[in-house]
N, CA, C and O atoms as a printed pandas DataFrame, in Angstrom:
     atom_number atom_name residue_name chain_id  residue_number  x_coord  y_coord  z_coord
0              1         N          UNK        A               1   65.826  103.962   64.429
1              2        CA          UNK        A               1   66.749  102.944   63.980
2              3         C          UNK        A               1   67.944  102.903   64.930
3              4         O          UNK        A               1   68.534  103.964   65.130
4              5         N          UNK        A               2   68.308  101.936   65.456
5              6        CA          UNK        A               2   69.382  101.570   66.655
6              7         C          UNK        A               2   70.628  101.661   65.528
7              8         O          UNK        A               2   70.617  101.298   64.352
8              9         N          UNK        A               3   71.730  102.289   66.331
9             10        CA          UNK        A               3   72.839  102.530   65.882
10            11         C          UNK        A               3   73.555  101.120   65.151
11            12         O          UNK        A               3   72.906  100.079   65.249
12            13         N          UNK        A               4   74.391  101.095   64.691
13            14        CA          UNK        A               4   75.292   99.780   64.365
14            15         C          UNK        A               4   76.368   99.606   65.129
15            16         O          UNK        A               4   77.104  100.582   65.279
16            17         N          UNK        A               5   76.672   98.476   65.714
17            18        CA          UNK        A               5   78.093   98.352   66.611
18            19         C          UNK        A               5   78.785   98.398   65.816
19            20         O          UNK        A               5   78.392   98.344   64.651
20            21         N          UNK        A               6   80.110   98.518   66.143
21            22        CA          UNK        A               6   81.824   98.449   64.992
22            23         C          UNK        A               6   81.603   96.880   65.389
23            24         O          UNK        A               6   81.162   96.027   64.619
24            25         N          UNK        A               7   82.042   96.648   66.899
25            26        CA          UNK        A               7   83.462   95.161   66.944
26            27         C          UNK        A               7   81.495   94.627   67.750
27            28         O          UNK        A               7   80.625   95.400   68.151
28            29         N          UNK        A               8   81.475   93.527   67.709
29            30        CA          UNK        A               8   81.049   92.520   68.578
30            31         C          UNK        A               8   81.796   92.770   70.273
31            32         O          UNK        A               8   82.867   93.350   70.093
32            33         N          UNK        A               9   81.563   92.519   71.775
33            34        CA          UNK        A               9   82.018   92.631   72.603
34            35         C          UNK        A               9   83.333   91.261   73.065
35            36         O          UNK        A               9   84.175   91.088   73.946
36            37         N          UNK        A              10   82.816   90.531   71.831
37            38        CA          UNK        A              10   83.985   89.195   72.010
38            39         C          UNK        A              10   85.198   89.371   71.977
39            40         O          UNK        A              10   86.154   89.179   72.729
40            41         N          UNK        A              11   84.931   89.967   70.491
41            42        CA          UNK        A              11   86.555   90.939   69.069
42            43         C          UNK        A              11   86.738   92.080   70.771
43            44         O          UNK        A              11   87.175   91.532   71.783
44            45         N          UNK        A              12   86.493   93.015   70.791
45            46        CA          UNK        A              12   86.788   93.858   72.107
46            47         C          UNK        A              12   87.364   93.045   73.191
47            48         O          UNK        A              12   88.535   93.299   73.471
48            49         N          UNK        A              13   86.941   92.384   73.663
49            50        CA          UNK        A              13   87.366   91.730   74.635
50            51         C          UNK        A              13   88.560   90.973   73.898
51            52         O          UNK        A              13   89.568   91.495   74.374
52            53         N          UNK        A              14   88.884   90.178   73.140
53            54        CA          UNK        A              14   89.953   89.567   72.773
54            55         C          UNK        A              14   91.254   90.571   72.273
55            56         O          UNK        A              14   92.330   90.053   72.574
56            57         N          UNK        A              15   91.364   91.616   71.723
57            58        CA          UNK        A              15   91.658   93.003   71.715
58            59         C          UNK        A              15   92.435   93.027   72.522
59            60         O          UNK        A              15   93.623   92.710   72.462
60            61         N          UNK        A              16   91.510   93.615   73.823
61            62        CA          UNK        A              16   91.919   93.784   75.466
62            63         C          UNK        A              16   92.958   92.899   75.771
63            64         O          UNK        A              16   94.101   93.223   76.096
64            65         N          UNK        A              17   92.533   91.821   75.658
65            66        CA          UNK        A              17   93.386   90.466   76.403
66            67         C          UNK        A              17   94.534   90.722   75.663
67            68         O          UNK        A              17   95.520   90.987   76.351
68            69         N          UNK        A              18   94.664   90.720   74.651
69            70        CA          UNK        A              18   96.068   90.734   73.782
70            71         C          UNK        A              18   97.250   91.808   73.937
71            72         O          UNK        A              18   98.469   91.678   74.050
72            73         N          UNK        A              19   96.359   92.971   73.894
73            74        CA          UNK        A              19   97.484   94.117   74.142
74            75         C          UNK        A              19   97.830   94.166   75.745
75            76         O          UNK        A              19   99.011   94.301   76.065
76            77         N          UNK        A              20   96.796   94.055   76.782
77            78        CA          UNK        A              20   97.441   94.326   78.192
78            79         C          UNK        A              20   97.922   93.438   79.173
79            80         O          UNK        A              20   98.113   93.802   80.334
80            81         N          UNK        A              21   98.144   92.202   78.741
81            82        CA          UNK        A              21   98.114   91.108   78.883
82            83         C          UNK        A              21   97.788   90.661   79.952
83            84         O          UNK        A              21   98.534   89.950   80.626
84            85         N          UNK        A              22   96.700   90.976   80.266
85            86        CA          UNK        A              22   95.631   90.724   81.858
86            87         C          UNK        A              22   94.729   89.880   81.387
87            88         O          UNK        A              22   94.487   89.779   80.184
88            89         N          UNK        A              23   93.946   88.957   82.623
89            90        CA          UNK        A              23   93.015   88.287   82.173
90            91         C          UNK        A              23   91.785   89.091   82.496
91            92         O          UNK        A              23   91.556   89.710   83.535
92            93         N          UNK        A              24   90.783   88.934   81.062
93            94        CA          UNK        A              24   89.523   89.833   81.678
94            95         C          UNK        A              24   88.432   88.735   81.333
95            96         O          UNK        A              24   88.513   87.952   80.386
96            97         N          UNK        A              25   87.322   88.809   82.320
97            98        CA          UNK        A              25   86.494   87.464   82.972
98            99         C          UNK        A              25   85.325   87.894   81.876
99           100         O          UNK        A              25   85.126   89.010   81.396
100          101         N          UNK        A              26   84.864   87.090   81.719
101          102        CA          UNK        A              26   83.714   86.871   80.450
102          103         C          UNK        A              26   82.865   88.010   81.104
103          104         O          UNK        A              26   82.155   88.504   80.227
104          105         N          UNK        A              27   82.688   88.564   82.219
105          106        CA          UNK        A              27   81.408   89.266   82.896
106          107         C          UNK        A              27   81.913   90.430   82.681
107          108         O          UNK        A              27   81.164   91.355   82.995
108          109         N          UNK        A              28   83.312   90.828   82.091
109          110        CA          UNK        A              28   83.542   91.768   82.340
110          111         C          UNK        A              28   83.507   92.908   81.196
111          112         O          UNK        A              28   84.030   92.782   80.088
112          113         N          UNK        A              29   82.587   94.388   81.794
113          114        CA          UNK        A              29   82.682   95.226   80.778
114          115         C          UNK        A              29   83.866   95.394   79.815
115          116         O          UNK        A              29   84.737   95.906   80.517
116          117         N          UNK        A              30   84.267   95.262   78.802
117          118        CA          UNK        A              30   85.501   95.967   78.445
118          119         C          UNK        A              30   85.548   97.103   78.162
119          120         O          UNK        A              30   86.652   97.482   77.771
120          121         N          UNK        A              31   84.499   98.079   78.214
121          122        CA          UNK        A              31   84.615   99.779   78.370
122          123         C          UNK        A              31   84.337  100.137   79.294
123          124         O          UNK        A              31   84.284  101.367   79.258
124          125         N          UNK        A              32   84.043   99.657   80.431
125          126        CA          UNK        A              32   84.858  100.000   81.624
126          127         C          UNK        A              32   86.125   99.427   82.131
127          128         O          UNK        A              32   86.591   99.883   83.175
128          129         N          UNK        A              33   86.870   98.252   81.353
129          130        CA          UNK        A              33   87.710   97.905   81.620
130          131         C          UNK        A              33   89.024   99.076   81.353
131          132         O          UNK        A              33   89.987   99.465   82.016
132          133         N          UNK        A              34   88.279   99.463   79.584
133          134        CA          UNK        A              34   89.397  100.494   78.701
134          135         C          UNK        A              34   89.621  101.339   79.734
135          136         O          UNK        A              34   90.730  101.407   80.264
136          137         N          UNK        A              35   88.134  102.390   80.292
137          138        CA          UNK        A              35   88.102  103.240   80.489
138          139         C          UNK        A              35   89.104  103.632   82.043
139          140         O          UNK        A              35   89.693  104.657   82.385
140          141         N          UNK        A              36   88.942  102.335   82.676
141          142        CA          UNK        A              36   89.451  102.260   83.440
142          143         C          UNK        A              36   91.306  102.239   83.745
143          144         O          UNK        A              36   92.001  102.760   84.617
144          145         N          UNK        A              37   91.497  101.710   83.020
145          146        CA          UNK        A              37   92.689  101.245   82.235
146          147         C          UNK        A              37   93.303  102.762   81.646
147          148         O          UNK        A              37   94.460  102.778   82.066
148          149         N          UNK        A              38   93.127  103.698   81.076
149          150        CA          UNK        A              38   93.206  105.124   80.697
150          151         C          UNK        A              38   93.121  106.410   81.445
151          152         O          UNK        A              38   93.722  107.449   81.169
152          153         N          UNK        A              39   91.973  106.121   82.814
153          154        CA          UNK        A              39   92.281  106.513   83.420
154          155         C          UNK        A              39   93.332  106.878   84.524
155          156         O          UNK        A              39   93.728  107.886   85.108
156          157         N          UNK        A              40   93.658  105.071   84.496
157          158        CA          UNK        A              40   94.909  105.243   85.598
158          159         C          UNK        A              40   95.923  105.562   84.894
159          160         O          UNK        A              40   96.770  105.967   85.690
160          161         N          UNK        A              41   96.574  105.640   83.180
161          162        CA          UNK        A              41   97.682  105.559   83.290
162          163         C          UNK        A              41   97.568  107.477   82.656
163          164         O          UNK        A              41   98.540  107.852   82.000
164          165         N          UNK        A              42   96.594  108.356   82.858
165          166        CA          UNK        A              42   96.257  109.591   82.872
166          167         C          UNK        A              42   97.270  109.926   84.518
167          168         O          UNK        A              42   98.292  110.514   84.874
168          169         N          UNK        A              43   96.216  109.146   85.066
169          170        CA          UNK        A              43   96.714  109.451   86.668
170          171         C          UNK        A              43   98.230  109.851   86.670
171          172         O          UNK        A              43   98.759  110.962   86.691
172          173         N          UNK        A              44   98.787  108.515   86.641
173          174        CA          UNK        A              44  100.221  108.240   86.586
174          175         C          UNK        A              44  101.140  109.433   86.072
175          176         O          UNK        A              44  101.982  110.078   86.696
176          177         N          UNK        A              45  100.683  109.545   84.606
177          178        CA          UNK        A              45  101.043  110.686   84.227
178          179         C          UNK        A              45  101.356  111.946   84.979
179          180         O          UNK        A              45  102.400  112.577   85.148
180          181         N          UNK        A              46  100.121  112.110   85.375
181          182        CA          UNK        A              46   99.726  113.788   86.026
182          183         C          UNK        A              46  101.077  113.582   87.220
183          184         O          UNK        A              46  102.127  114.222   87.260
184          185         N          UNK        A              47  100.724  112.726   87.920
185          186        CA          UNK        A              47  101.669  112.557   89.151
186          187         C          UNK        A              47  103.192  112.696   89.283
187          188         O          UNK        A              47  103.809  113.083   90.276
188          189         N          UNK        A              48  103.886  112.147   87.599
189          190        CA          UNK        A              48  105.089  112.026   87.392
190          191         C          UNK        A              48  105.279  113.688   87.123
191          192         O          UNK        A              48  106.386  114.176   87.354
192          193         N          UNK        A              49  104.051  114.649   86.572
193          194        CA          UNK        A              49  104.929  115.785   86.266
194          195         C          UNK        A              49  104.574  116.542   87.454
195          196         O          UNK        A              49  105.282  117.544   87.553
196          197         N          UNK        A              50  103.890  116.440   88.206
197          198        CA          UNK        A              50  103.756  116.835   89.534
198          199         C          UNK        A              50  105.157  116.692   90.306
199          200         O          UNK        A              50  105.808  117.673   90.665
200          201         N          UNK        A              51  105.585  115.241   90.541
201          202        CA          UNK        A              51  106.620  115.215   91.040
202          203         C          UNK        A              51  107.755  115.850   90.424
203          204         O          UNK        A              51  108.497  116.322   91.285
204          205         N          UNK        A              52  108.146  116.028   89.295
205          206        CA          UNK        A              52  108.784  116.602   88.526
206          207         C          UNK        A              52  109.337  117.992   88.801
207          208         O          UNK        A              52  110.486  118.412   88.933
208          209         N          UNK        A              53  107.984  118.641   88.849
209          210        CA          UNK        A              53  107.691  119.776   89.187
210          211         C          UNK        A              53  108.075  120.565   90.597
211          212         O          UNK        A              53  108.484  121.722   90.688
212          213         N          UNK        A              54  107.763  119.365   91.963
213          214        CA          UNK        A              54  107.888  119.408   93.072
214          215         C          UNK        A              54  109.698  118.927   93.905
215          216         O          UNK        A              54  110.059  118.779   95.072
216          217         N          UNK        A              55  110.375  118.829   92.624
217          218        CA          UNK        A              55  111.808  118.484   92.274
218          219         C          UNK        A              55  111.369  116.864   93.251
219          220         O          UNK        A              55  112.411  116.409   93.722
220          221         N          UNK        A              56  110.537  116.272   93.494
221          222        CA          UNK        A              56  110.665  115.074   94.112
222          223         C          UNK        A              56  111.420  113.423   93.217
223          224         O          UNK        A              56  111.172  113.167   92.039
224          225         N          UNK        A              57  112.114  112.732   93.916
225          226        CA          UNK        A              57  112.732  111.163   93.205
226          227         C          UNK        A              57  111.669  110.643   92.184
227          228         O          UNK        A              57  111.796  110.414   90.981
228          229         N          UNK        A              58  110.795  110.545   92.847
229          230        CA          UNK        A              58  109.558  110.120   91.705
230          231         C          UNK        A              58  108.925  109.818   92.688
231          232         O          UNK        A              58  109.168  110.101   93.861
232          233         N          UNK        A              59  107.716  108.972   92.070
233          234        CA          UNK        A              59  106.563  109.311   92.338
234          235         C          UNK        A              59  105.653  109.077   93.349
235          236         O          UNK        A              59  105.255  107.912   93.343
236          237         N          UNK        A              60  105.074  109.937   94.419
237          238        CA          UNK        A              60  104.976  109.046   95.840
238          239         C          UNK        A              60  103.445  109.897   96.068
239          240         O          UNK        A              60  103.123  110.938   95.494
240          241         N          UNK        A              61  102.579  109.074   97.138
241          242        CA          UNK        A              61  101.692  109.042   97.315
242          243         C          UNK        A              61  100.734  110.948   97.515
243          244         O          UNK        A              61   99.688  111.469   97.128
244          245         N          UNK        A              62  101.703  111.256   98.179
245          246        CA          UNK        A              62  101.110  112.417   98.189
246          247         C          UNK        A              62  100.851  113.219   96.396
247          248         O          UNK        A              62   99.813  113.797   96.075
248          249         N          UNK        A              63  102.055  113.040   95.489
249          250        CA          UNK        A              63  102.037  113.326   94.537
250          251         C          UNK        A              63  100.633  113.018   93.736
251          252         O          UNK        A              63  100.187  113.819   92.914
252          253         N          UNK        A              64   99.890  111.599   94.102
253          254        CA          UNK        A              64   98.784  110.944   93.347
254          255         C          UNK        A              64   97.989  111.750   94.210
255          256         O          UNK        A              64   96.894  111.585   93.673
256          257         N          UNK        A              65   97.821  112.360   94.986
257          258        CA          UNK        A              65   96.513  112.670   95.628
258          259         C          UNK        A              65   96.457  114.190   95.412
259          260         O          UNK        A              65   95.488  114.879   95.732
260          261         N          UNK        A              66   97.548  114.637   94.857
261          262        CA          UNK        A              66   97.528  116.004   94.417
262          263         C          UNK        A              66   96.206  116.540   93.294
263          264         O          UNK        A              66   95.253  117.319   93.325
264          265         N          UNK        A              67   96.873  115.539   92.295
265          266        CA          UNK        A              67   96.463  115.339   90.308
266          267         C          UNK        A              67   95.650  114.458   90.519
267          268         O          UNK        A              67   95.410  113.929   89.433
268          269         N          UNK        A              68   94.825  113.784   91.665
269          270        CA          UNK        A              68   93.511  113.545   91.277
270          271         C          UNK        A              68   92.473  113.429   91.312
271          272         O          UNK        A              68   91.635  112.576   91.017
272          273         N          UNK        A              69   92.521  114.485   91.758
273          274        CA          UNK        A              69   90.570  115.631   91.432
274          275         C          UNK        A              69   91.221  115.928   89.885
275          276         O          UNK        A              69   90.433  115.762   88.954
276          277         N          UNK        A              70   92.073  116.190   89.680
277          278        CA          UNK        A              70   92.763  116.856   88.218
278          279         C          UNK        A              70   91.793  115.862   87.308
279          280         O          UNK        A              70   90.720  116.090   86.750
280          281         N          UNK        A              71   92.692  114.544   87.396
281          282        CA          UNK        A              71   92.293  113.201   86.277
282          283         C          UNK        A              71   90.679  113.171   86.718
283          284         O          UNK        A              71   89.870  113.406   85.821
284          285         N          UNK        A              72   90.285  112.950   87.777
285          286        CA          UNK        A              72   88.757  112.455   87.741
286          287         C          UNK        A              72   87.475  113.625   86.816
287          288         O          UNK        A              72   86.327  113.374   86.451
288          289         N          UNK        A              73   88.146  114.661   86.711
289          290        CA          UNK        A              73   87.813  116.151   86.227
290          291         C          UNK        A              73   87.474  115.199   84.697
291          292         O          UNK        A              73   86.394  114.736   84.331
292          293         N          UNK        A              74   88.806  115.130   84.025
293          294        CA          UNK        A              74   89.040  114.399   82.734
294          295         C          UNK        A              74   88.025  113.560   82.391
295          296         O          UNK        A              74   87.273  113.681   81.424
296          297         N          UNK        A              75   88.033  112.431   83.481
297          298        CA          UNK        A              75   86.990  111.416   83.078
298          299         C          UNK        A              75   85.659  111.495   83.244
299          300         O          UNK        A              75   85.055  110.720   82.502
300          301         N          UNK        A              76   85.111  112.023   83.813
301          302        CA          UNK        A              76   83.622  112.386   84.511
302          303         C          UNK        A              76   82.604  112.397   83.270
303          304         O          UNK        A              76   82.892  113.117   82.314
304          305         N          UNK        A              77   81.918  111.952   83.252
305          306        CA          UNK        A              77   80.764  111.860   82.184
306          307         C          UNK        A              77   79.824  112.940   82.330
307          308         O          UNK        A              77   78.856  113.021   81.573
């Protein structure tokens, strides 16, 4: 017996559109949109306490390339 969905991918997608206020294209996954979307602001995160940490102004490139093998760790299926 196949599982039951919660939302339809429409309700999801209209969801999406509302809270991030981006346009997302009819083709487009919206759980890879989420997932995507969570990941980066993981990233962001990691980076700000990195810099933090590194007494740096905020947040600069080397800082993102520190924390992320960190975040991709997180997301990896």
């Amino acid at each position: 017996m196949a599982p039951k969905k919660l939302y339809p991918r429409s309700t999801i997608r209209r969801i999406v559109k509302a809270h991030s206020n981006k346009s997302v294209s009819k083709n487009t996954d919206t759980l890879v949109f989420l997932d995507y979307t969570l990941f980066i602001q993981d990233l962001m995160r990691e980076a700000s306490v990195h810099a933090k940490k590194t007494k740096q102004r905020g947040i600069t490139a080397d800082s993102v390339r520190k924390v992320t093998e960190k975040s991709l760790m997180k997301f990896k299926c």
